[in-house]
C-alpha positions as CSV (number, residue, x, y, z in Angstrom):
1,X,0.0,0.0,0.0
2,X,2.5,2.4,-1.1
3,X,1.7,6.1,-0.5
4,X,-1.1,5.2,1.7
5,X,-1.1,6.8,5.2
6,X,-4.9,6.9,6.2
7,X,-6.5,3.6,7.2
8,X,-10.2,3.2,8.0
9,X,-11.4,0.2,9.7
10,X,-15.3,0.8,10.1
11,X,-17.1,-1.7,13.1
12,X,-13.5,-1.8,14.4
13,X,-14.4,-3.4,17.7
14,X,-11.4,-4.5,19.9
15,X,-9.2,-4.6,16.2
16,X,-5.4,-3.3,17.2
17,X,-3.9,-2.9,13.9
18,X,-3.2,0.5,14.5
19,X,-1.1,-1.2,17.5
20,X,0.5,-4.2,15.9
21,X,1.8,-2.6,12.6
22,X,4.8,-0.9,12.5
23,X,3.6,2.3,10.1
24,X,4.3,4.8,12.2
25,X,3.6,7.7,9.5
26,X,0.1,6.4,9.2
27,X,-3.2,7.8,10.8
28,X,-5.5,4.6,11.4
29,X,-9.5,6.1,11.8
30,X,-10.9,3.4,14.0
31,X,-14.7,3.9,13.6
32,X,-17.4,2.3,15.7
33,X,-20.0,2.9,18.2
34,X,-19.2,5.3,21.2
35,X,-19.7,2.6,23.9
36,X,-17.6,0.3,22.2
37,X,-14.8,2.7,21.6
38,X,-14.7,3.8,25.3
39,X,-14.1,0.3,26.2
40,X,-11.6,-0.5,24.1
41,X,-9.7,2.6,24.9
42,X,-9.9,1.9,28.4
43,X,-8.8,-1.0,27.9
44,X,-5.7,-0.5,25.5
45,X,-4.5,2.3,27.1
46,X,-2.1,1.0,29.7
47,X,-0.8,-1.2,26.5
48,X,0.2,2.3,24.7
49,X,1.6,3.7,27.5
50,X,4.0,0.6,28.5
51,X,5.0,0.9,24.8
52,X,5.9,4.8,24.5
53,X,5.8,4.8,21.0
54,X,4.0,7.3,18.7
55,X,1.0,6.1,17.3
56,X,-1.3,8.1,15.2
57,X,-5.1,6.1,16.2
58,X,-8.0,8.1,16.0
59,X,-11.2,6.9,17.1
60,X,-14.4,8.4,15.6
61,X,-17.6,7.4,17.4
62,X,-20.6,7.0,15.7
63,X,-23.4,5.2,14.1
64,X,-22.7,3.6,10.8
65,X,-26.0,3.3,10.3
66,X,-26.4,7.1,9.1
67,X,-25.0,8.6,6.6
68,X,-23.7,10.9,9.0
69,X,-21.0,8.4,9.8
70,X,-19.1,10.1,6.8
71,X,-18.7,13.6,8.1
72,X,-17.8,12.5,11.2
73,X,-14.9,10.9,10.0
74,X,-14.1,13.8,7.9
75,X,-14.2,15.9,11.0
76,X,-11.5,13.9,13.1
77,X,-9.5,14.7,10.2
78,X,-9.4,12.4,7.7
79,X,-8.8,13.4,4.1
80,X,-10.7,11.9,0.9
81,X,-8.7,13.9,-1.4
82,X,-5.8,11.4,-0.4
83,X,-5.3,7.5,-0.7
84,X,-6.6,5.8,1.9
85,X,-7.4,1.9,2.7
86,X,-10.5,1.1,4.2
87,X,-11.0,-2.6,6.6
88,X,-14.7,-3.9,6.8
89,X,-14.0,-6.9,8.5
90,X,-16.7,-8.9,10.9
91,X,-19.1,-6.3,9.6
92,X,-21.8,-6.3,6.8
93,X,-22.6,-9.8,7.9
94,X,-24.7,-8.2,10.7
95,X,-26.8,-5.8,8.9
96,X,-29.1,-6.0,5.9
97,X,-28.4,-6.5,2.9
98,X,-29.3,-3.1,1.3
99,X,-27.9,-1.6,4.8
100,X,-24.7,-3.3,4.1
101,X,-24.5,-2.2,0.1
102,X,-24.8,1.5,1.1
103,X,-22.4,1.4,3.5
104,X,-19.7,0.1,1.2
105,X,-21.2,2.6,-1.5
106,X,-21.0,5.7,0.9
107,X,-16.8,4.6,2.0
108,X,-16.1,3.9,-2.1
109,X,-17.6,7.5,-2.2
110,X,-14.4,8.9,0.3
111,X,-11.7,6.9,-2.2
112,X,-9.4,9.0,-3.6
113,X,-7.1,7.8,-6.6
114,X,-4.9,4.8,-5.7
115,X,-7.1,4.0,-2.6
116,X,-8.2,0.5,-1.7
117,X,-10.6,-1.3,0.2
118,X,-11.1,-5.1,1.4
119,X,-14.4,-6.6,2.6
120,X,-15.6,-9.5,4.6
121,X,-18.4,-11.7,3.7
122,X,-20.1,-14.8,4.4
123,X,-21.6,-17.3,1.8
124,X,-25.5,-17.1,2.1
125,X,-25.3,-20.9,3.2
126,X,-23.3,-19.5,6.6
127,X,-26.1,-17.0,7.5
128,X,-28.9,-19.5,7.3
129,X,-26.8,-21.9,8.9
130,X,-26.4,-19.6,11.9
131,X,-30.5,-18.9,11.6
132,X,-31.3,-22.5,12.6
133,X,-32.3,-22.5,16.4
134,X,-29.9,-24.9,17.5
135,X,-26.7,-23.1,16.3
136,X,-28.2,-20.2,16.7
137,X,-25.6,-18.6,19.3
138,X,-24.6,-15.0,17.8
139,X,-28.4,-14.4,17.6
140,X,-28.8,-15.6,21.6
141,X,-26.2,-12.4,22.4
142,X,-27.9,-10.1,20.7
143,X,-25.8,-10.2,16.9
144,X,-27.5,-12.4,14.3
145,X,-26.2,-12.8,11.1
146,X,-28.4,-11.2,8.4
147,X,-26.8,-10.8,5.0
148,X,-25.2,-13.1,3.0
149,X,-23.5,-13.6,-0.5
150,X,-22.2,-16.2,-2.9
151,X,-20.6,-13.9,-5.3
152,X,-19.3,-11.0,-3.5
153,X,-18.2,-9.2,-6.7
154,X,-22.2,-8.2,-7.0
155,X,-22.2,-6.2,-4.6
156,X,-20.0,-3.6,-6.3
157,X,-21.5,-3.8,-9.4
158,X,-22.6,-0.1,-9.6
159,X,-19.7,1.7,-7.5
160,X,-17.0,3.2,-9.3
161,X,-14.2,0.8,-8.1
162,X,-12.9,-2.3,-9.7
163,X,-12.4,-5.6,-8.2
164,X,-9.1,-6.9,-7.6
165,X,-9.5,-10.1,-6.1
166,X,-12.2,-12.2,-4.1
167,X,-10.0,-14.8,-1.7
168,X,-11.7,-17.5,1.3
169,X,-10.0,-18.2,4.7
170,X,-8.8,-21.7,2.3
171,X,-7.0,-19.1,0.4
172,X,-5.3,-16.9,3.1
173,X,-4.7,-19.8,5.5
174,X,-1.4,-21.0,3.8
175,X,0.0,-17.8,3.6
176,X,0.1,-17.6,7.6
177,X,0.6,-21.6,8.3
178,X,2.2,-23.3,5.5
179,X,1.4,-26.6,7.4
180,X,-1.9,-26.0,7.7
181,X,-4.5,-28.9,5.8
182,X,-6.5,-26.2,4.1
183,X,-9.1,-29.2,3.5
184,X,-10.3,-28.3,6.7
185,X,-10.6,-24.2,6.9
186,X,-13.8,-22.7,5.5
187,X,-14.4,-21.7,2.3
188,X,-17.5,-19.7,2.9
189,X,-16.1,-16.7,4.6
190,X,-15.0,-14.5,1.6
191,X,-12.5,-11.4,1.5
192,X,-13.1,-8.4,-1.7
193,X,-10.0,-6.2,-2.5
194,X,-11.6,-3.0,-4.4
195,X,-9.5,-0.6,-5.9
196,X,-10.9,3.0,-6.3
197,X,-11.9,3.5,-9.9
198,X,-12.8,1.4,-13.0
């Protein structure tokens, strides 16, 4: 992600990116809901100050179910006339599916020229899956799954951004364990790289 120095991650929950990677001339915009991002600073913060280095995490607190989401971010200083990357990881699983679709449409909206973004989805067999009673346990804490897709590359259909690539968990696994038996990771969870443009 050369000339990149703004990162998005939007739902961001306890995600520590902005902690584990070494880039320390990048701003990461950690966006979420305000009780969740008071927890997680609380917790975190006696991690950043044992570790004294300079870290440039923002967190923007809001509701990313309004459109206002975007102007808030803009606000804590984020730029859309530069590249960014943008992380929607454990997300648009959780909401509707024209909920979900907007939400990547209003972020590919704030992609400058060379930006990028990468999205995680479920196969609609997972969601339904998850729907029966008995394995119903995300629903049971108050998080149901809600939206799910075989071919992720429909969802971007009418944005201006291209798809670069569509990879599973069978995909990535051997790039983190080469003695994994990828015979036995999930192929149904899906990751979208989007480039900004056509």
């Amino acid at each position: 992600m050369i000339g990149i120095v703004q990162i998005v991650t939007l739902g961001c929950g306890m995600d520590t990116r902005s902690l584990r990677l070494d880039l320390p001339s990048t701003t990461f915009y950690e966006v979420d809901l305000p009780h969740v991002l008071q927890y997680k600073n609380d917790v975190l913060e006696p991690v950043i100050q044992m570790e004294k280095k300079e870290r440039h995490r923002v967190s923007v607190s809001c509701d990313l179910s309004l459109d206002t989401w975007m102007e808030s971010l803009k606000s804590h200083g984020f730029a859309p006339d530069q590249p960014s990357a943008w992380i929607m990881e454990g997300l648009v699983m959780y909401i509707e599916r024209s909920s979900a679709i907007r939400l990547i449409q209003n972020a590919a909206s704030l992609m400058s020229k060379s930006s990028r973004m990468i999205v995680h989805t479920l196969s609609e067999a997972s969601v339904k899956t998850s729907q029966v009673p008995s394995m119903n346990t995300l629903a049971s804490v108050g998080a149901p799954l809600l939206f799910g897709i075989d071919d992720p590359r429909e969802m971007f259909q009418d944005m201006n951004v291209s798809v670069s690539s569509v990879m599973t968990y069978r995909d990535i696994a051997p790039l983190y364990d080469k003695g994994v038996d990828v015979a036995k990771v999930s192929a149904s969870s899906y990751f979208t790289i989007v480039n900004s443009g056509k």
